[in-house]
C-alpha positions in Angstrom: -24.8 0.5 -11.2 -26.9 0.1 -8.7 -26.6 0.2 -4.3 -27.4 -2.8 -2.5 -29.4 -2.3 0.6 -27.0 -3.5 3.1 -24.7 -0.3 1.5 -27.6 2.0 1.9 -28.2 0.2 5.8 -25.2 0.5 7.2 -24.7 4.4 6.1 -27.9 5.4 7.7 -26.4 3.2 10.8 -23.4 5.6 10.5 -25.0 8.5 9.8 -28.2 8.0 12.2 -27.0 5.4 15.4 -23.1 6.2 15.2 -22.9 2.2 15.2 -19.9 3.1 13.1 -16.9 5.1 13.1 -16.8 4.2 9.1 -17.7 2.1 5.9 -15.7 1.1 3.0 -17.3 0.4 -0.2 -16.8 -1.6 -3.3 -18.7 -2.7 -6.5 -19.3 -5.8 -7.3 -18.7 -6.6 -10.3 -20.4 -9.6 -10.8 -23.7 -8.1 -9.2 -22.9 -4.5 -11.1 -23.8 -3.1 -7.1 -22.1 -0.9 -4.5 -21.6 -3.6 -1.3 -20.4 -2.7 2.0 -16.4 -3.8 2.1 -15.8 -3.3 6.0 -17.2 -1.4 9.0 -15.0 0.3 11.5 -15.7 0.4 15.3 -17.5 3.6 16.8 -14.2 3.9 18.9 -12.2 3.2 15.8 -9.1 6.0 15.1 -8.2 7.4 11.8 -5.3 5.2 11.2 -7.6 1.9 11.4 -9.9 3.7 8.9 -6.7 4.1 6.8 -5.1 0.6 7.4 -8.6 -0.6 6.3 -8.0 0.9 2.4 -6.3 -1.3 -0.3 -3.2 -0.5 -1.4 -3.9 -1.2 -5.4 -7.7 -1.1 -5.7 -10.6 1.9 -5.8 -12.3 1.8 -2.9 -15.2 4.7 -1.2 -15.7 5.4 2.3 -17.4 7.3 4.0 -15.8 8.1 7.8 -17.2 10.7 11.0 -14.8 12.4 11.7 -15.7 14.3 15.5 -13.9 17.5 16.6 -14.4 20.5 19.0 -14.8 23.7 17.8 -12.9 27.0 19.0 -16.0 27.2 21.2 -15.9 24.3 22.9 -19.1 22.6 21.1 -18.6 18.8 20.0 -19.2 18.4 16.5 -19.4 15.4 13.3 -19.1 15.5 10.3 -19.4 13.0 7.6 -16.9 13.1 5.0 -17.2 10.9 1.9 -13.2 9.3 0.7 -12.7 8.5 -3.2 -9.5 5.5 -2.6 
């Protein structure tokens, strides 16, 4: 199984330029590659990141989650979703 670069892109883009709030993933089968399913919008909420999920299929994400901490500090973190 291999990751196609577009997959390995648009994580970076999430990870680096917060061009993304997140990214599902799926393989391919035909290729035998991980592909980027859909992106959400840097403004997106939870619930489109969930709406965004199959109901019957395996699907992995990856979503930022931001938060404040107990002292005040704005903080991400990147958490990565088996579907």
């Amino acid at each position: 199984m291999d990751v196609a670069d577009q997959s390995r892109t648009t994580f970076h883009e999430l990870q680096r330029k917060k061009t993304h709030r997140y990214v599902v993933f799926k393989i391919d089968e035909a290729k035998k590659e991980v592909v980027v399913e859909k992106t959400g919008n840097p403004a997106g909420r939870y619930d489109d990141f969930l709406a965004s999920l199959p109901d019957n299929d395996c699907r992995y994400a990856v979503y930022d989650f931001d938060f404040v901490t107990s002292e005040n500090c704005q903080k991400s973190k990147i958490f990565f979703v088996v579907w």
